[in-house]
GURO-868065 format. One record per residue (C-alpha): residue in one letter; x, y, z; residue number from 0. Coordinates in nm, 3 decimals. Layout:
! GURO-868065
SITE   residuo         u         v         w   num
SITE         a         X         Y         Z   NUM
...
//
This chain:
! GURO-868065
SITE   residuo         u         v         w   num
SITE         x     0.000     0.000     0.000     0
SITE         x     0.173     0.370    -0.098     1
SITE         x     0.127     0.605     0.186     2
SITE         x    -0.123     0.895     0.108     3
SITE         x     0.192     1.150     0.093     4
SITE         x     0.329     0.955    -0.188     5
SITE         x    -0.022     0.921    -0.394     6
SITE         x    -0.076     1.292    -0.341     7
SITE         x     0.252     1.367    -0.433     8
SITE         x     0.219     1.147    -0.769     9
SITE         x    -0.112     1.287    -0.854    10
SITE         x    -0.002     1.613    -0.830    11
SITE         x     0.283     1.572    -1.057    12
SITE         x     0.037     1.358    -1.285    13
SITE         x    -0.123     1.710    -1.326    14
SITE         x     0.209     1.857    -1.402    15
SITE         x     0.331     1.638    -1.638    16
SITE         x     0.003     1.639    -1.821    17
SITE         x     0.027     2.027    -1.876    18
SITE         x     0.403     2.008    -1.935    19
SITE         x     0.297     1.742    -2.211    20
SITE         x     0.055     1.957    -2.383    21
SITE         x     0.276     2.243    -2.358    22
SITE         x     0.596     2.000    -2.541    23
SITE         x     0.347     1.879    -2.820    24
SITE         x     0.231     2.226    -2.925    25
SITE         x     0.576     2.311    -2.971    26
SITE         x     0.713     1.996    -3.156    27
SITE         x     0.402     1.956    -3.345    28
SITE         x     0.432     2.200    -3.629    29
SITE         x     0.801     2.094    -3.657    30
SITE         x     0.668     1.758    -3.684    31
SITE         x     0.403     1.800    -3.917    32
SITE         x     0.670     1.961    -4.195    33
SITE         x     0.852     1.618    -4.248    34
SITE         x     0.732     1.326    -4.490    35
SITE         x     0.540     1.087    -4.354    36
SITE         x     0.745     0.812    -4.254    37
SITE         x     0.959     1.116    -4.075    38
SITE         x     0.594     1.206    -3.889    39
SITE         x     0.543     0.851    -3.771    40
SITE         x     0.901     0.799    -3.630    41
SITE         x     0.957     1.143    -3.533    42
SITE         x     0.562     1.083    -3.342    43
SITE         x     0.686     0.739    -3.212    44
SITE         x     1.036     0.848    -3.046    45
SITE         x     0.841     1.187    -2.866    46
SITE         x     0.558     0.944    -2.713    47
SITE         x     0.875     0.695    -2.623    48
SITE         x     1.105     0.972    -2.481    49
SITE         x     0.788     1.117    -2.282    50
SITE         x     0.709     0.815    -2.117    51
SITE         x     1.053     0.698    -2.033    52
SITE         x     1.077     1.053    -1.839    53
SITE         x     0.728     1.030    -1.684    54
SITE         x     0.839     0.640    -1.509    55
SITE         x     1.199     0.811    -1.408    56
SITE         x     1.005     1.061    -1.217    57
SITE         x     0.760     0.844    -1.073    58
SITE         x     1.045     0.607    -0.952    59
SITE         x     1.233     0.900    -0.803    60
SITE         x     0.840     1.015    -0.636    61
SITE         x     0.846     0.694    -0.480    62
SITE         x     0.701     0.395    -0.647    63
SITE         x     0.669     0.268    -1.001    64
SITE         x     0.288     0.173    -0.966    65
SITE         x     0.112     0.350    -1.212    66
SITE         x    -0.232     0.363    -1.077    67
SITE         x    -0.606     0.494    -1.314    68
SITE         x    -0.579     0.824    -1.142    69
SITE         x    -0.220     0.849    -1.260    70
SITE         x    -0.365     0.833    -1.598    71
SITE         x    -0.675     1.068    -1.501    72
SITE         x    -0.444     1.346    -1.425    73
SITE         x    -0.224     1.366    -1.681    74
SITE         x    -0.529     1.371    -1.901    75
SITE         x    -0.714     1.633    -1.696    76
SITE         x    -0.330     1.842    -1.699    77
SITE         x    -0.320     1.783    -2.103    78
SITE         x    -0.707     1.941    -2.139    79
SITE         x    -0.654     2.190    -1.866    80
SITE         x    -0.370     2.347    -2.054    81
SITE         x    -0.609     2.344    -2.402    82
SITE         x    -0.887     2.524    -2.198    83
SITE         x    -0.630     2.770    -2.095    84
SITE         x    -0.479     2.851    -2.438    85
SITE         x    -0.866     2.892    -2.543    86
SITE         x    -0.942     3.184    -2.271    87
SITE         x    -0.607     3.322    -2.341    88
SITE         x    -0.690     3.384    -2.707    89
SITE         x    -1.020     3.446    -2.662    90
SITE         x    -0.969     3.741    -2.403    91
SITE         x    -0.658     3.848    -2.738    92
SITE         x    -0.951     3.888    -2.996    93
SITE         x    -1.116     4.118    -2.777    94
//
């Protein structure tokens, strides 16, 4: 059983990582996108790769490597919460 300070600890950083994420594939994504398509699907396959290998390191230095549902759950709520903040942002720019 992981001790609540750990599970708080890697949900937190869950969140973190999800927004970090979102943040890493707006940036790469364009750069991606200009290659040829076997380029795209390598180039797609080695950022997913890279991202996850970093995501476990950081989890094993949090604590465990038990990558529970809510693990998942906030690094998808991180990834949207950064999209719903780029929308306000350039919503509030057009006005």
């Amino acid at each position: 059983m992981i001790s609540l300070n750990i599970q708080i600890k890697l949900l937190v950083f869950s969140l973190i990582y999800g927004f970090l994420f979102s943040i890493a594939l707006d940036i790469l994504y364009p750069l991606i996108r200009k290659t040829n398509k076997l380029y795209q699907i390598i180039l797609s396959f080695l950022f997913i790769l890279l991202m996850a290998i970093i995501y476990f390191i950081a989890i094993d230095k949090i604590g465990y490597v038990i990558f529970h549902l809510y693990s998942i759950l906030a690094i998808v709520i991180g990834f949207i919460s950064y999209d719903i903040l780029i929308m306000l942002i350039a919503k509030n720019i057009k006005r």
